[in-house]
N, C-alpha and C positions, 0 to 999 in steps of 0.2 A: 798215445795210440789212437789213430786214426777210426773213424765209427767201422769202414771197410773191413779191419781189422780185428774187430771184435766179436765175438760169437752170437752168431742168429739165436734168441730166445723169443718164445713164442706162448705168450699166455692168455691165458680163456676167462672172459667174464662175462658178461651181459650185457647184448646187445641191445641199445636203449633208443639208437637215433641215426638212421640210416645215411649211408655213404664210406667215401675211402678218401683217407689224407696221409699224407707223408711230410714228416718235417723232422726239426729237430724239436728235442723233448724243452719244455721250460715245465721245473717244477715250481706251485706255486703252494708254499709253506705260508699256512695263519699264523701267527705268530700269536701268542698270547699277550697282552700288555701288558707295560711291567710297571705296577703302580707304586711311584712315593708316598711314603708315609711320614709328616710332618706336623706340629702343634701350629693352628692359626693363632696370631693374636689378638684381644679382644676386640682393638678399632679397627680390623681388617675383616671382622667378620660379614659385614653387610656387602663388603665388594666380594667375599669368598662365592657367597648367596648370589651374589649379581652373576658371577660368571657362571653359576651350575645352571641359571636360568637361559645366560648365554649360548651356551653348549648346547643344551634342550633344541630352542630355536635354531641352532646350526645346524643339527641332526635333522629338525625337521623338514628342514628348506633339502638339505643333503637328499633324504630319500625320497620326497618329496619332487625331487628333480628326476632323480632315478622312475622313479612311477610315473613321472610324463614321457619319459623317452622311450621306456616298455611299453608303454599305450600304444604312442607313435608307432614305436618300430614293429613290436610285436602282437598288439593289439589289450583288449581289456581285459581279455582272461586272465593273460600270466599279471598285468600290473595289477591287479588282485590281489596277488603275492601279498604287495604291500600295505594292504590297507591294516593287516594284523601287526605290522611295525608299527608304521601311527599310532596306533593303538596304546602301544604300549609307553610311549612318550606322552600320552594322554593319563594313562593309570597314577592317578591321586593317592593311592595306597603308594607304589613305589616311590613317589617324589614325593609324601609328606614323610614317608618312612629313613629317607638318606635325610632330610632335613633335621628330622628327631635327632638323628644317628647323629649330625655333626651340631647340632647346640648340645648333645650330653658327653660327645666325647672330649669337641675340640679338633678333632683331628681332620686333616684338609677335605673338600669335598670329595676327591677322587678317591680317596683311602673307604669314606662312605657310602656312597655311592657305590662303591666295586663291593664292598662287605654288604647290604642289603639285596643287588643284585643278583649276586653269586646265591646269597640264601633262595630268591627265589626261582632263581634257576635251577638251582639245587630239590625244589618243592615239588614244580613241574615233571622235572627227568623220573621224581618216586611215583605219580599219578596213574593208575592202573586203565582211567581212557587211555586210548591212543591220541584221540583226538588233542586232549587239552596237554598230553605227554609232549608232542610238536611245537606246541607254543616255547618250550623250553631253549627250542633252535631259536626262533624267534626274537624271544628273550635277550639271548647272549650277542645275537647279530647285533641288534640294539645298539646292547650296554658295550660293545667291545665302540662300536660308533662314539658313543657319548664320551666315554675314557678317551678316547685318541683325540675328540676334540677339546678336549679339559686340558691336554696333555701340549697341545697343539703339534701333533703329528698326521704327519701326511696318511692321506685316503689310504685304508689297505686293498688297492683294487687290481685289477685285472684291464683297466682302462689304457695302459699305456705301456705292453709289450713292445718290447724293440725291430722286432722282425716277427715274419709268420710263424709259430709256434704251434705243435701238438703239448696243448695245455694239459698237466697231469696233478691230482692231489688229492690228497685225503679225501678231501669231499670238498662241496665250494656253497659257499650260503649263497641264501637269495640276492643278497645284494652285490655280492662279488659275478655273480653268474649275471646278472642283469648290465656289467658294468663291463663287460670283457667284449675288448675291441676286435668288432667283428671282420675290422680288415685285416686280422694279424694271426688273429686264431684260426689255425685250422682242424682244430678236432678237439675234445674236451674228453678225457678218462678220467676215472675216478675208482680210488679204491673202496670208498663205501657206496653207498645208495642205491637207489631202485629206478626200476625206469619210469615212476613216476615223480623223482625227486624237483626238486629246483631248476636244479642245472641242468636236468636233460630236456624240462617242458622249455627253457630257453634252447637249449642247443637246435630243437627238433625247428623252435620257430624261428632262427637264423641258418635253418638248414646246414650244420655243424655236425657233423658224425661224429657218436658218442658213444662210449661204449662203457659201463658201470659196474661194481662187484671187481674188481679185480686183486684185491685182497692189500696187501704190503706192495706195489709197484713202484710207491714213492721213494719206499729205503731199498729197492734195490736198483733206483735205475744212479747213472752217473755221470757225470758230465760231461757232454760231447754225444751223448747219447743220442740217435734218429732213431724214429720210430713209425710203422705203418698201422694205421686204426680203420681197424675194419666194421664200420656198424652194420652190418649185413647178419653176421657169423659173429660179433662180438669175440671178436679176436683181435688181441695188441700184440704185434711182433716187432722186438726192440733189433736195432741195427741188423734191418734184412740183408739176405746175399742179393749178388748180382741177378740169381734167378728167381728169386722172391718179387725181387721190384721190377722184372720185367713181366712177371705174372700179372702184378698188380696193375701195372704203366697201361695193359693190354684191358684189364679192369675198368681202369680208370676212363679210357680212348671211348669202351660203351657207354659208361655214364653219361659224358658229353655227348655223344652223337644222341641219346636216349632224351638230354632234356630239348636239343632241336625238335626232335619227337614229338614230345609232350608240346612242345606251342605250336605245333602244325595239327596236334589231333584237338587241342581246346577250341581251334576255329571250328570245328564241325562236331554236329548232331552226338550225344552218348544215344548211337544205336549200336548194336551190337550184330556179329555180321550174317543172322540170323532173321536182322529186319526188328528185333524187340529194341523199341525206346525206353529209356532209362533216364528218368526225369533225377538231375542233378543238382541239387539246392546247397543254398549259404547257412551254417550257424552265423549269428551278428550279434554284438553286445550292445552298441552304439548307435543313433540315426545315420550318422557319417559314414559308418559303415558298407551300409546300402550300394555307396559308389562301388568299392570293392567286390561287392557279390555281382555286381555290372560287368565291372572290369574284367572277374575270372568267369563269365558268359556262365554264371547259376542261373537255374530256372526259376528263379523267386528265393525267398525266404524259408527256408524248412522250421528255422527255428530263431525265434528273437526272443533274448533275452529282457527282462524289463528290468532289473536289481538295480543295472547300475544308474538308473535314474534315486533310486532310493538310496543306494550305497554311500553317493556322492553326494547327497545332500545334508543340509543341517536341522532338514525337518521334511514330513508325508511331502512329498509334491503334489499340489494340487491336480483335481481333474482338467483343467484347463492345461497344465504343464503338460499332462501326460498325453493329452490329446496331443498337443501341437509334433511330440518326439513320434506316437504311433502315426499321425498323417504323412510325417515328415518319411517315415521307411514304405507306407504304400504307393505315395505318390512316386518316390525315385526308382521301385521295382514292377509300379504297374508295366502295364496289364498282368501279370506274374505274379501269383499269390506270394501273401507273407504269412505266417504261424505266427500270430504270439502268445506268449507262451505269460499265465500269469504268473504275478507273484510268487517264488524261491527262495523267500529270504528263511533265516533260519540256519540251523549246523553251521556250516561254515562260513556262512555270509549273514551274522545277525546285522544289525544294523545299527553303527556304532553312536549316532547322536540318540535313538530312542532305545537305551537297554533296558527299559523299563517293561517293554513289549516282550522281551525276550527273556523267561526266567535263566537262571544258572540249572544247568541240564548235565547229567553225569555220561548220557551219551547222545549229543545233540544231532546228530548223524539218522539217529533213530526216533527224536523227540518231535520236537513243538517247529513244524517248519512248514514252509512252502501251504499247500490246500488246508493244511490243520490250522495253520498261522490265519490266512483268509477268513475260515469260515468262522473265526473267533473273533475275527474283529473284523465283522463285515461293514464297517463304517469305510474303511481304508478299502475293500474286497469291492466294492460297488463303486468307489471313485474310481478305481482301473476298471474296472467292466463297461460301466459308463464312456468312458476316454476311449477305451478297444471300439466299441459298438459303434462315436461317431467318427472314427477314423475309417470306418470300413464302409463312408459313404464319399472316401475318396480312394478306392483303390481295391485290390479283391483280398482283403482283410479275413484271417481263420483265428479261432478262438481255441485257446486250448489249455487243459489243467495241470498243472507238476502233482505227482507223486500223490495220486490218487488209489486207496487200497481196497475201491470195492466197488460195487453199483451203489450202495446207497450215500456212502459222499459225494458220490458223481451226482444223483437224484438231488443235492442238498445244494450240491454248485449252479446248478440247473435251476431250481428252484430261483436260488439270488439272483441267477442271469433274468429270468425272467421278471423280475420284481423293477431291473432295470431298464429291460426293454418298454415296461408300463410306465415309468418315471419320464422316461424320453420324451415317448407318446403324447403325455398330460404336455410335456414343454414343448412339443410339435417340432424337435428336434429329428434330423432325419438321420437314417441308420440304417444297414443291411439285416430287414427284418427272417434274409432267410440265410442268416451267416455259418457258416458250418463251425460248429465246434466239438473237438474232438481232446481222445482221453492221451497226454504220455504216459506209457507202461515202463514203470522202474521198479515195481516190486512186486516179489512174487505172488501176492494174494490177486495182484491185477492179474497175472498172468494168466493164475489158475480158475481167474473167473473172467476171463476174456472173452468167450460168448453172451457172457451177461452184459459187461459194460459195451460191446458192440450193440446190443439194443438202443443205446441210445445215443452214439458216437456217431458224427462223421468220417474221423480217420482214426486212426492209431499210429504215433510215434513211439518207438521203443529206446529209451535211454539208457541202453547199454550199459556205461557207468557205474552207473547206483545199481542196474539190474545183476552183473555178474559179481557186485560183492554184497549184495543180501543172499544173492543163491547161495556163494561159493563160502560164508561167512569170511569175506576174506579184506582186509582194511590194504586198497592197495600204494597207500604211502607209508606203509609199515616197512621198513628192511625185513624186518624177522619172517613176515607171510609174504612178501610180495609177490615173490619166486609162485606163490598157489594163484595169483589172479590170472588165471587162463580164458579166454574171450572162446577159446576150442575146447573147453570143459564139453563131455557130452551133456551134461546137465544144463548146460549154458544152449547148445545147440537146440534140444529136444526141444527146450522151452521157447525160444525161438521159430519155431516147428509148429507149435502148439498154437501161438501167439498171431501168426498169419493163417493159419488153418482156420479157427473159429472168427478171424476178422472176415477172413473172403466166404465165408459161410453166407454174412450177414451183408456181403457186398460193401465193408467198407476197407480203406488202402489203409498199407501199413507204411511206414519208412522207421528208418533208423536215423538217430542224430546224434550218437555218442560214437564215442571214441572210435570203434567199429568201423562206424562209417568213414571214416576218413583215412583208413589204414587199406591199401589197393589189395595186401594180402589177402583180407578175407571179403571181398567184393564180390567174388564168384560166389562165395558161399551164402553171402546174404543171397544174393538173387536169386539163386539156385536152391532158398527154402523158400522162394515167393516172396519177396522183400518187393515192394512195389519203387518205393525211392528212395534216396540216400542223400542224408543233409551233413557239410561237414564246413569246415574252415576253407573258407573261399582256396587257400593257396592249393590245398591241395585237388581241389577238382579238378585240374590238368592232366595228375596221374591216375585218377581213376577215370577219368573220361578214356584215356588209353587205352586200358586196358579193357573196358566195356565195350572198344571199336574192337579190339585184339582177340574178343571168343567171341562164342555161340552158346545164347541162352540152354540150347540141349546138353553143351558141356557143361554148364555150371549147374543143370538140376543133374547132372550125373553125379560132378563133386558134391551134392548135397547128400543129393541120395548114395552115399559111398559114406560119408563123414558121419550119418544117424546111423549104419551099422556100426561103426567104430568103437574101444571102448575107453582109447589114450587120446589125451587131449594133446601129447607131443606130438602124435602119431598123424592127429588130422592137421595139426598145423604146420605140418610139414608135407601133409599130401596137398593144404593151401598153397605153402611158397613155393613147393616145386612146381606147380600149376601158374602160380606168375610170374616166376622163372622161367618157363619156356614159351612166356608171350611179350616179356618186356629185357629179357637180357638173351642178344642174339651173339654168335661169334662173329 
């Protein structure tokens, strides 16, 4: 039976990653590894040892590879991903533990090896964080790696579809999603996860429309099966009719005409046609970066990350290292300020050569991180302030704190800043002695004390992020809560409300750098509570440069002020898309 043939079914899940594909279905089943169990004999045990050491090293190189080409292609955030795999091919408890396992049994390494793993993967899934619950995926991505190469079995990837496909399955690890060939795939569904999973932070940054939550799709589709994925409306509809796909076909014709669009409005000014400018900046993980926020015409740097200077090393980098990487992103974006943003290591990003720094935390999310991490070991805190301070005597260099929860650790960062600016002085070292440094607001005590810490702030960047799941108590790479991380919470808005109110009291600008900002939907609404600028992932500044050309600052403080009466957070984020809907998708 022909797909034509077959009846139009049309099922609803969550839409995680915008756009519309049509192909046919490839389902992609994990297969579990199916390990032999065999007695080694005694003169064979040293080579049993040589190859689990083998495998290790193969695994390593394996993802290893995977996390250069996610850099490349997608940048440093998502190869992130990986730095908690490494990790776990580093954990001395699990490889002295399969080692114990096969001098007391005997039995081959894989048999070992899968029975100490499986336990602790089995440890993690019972752990009541969220946080250290995740490492469980982790885990098994791993170990399913290390077995296959013990086994010597081919990659289980996504690399080497045969034709262009709407990819569908259960769910797809980080490695499998990092690995799926992006000329072949055209759209990525899944019956588990959230739209902040793996697979859709990839899909979003191969621009792959992706739609997630869609329950049991894998056991009912069938073969021969075409499918239309709609990341808009998160809607999968299997072997559409003749007037389905010419709905879509007529869908699909604006897309195209809309991204000509967007590279004709990225050549010009984000004013809006009101005459209000709208200063448009780059997040950057990396120096090299910089080119990029060039390339997509950002107004400077809103936010530079500094971690993965530290992430990627095997020890502090010096103040000299870190100078050379902060000169290196002012110089490439002068005249155009850059943010940097200190030291974030901590919760999800400790830092895997010195764990010594970082206790074992029952909820690292909430613990020992970022400004707390600094001001406790201000020996490392003043090498980066140092390095910051003489880098912004080549360029217009801004200074700024993560995850500060009050005036007086702000008073306390200030403090050390100054302690640095004296140390300079005495070396006759020169430095931007009237550098502006400013607070990021990610948690609600900043929020609620946002007139205080404007006393002593230059600007306010609001990191959305972290800010809607402390409000919202909501962890949003949990499956079970995701569905509650609403960015159109009215509690998310008010505070947002609040957040600019008492900054422009004290006359100093707010922007936004999380997530938020880089999503065109709610662009009206930031602007429209007083958001002064918006820093996001270079790619996507084209679509909100559009649509900043496409209204009138009057209509977007109307949608503001419309969304603070509101009391549904569906409610407003639907009075958002239908608002960017009638200025970016025309008949």
């Amino acid at each position: 039976m022909s797909s034509s043939d077959k009846k139009e079914v049309i099922i609803q899940g969550i839409a995680a990653s915008r756009g519309i594909a049509y192909g046919e279905v490839f389902v992609f089943l994990q297969s579990t590894v199916e390990v032999p169990r065999y007695q080694v004999d005694a003169d064979k045990k040293a080579a049993e040892l040589a190859r689990f050491d083998q495998a290790l090293v193969t695994t390593r190189k394996q993802i290893a590879k995977i996390q250069g080409e996610v850099e490349k292609n997608l940048g440093p955030a998502e190869a992130l991903i990986f730095d908690a795999h490494l990790l776990v091919l580093e954990d001395r408890a699990l490889i002295d533990e399969t080692i114990r396992e096969f001098e007391t049994t005997g039995n081959n390494i894989e048999t070992c090896f899968n029975k100490v793993s499986s336990r602790y993967i089995q440890a993690f899934s019972e752990i009541g964080d969220e946080y250290l619950r995740e490492r469980a995926g982790d885990l098994r991505d791993v170990a399913q790696r290390v077995l296959q190469n013990l086994l010597g079995q081919a990659e289980n990837s996504l690399s080497r579809l045969a034709d262009k496909r709407v990819v569908v399955a259960n769910d797809i690890s980080p490695s499998d999603s990092a690995s799926i060939d992006r000329s072949a795939a055209l759209a990525i569904v899944t019956d588990a996860g959230s739209k902040t999973s793996h697979a859709v932070i990839v899909a979003r940054s191969m621009k792959l429309p992706a739609v997630v939550g869609v329950r049991d799709l894998t056991s009912r589709i069938q073969k021969g099966d075409w499918a239309i994925v709609d990341g808009y409306d998160g809607v999968v509809i299997l072997n559409p009719s003749e007037a389905t796909l010419f709905r879509y076909g007529k869908i699909q014709e604006r897309e195209r005409g809309f991204e000509t669009k967007l590279f004709e409005a990225n050549m010009q000014k984000a004013v809006t046609r009101d005459g209000v400018a709208v200063p448009l900046m780059a997040n950057i993980g990396k120096p090299e970066e910089a080119k990029m926020a060039n390339d997509y015409r950002a107004e400077g740097v809103g936010l530079f990350r500094t971690e993965y200077l530290f992430l990627n090393s095997q020890r502090v980098p010096t103040e000299q290292e870190q100078f050379l990487a902060y000169k290196t992103v002012a110089e490439a974006v002068a005249p155009q300020p850059v943010i940097i943003r200190t030291l974030d290591l901590g919760g999800d990003k400790p830092m895997a050569t010195k764990p010594d720094l970082f206790p074992h935390e029952s909820n690292p999310f909430m613990g020992f991180r970022a400004i707390r991490f600094c001001l406790e070991h201000q020996d490392i805190f003043k090498e980066q302030l140092r390095a910051i301070l003489l880098a912004s005597a080549y360029g217009k260099v801004r200074l700024m704190y993560p995850m500060i929860s009050g005036h007086e650790e702000l008073a306390r960062a200030n403090a050390v800043l100054g302690e640095c600016m004296a140390e300079l002085k005495e070396r006759g070292q020169a430095f931007d002695e009237n550098i502006e440094v400013g607070t990021m607001i990610e948690i609600p005590s900043a929020a609620m004390t946002a007139d205080l810490l404007a006393r002593d702030s230059a600007f306010f960047s609001i990191g959305t992020n972290d800010l809607i799941q402390y409000l919202l108590a909501v962890d949003r790479v949990n499956d079970h809560v995701a569905h509650l991380y609403e960015p159109t919470h009215p509690a998310v808005i008010r505070t947002l409300k609040h957040i600019v109110n008492e900054a422009h009291k004290k006359k100093v600008t707010v922007s936004v750098c999380g997530e938020m900002a880089g999503d065109p939907v709610y662009t009206p609404l930031l602007l429209g509570l007083g958001v002064d600028a918006l820093s996001m992932s270079p790619s996507w500044i084209p679509t909100v440069k559009y649509l900043v050309r496409a209204m009138t600052m009057a209509e977007a403080k109307a949608l503001a002020d419309e969304a603070l009466k509101m009391s549904s957070a569906r409610e407003i984020y639907a009075k958002c898309e239908a608002f960017y809907r009638a200025r970016v998708i025309t008949e």
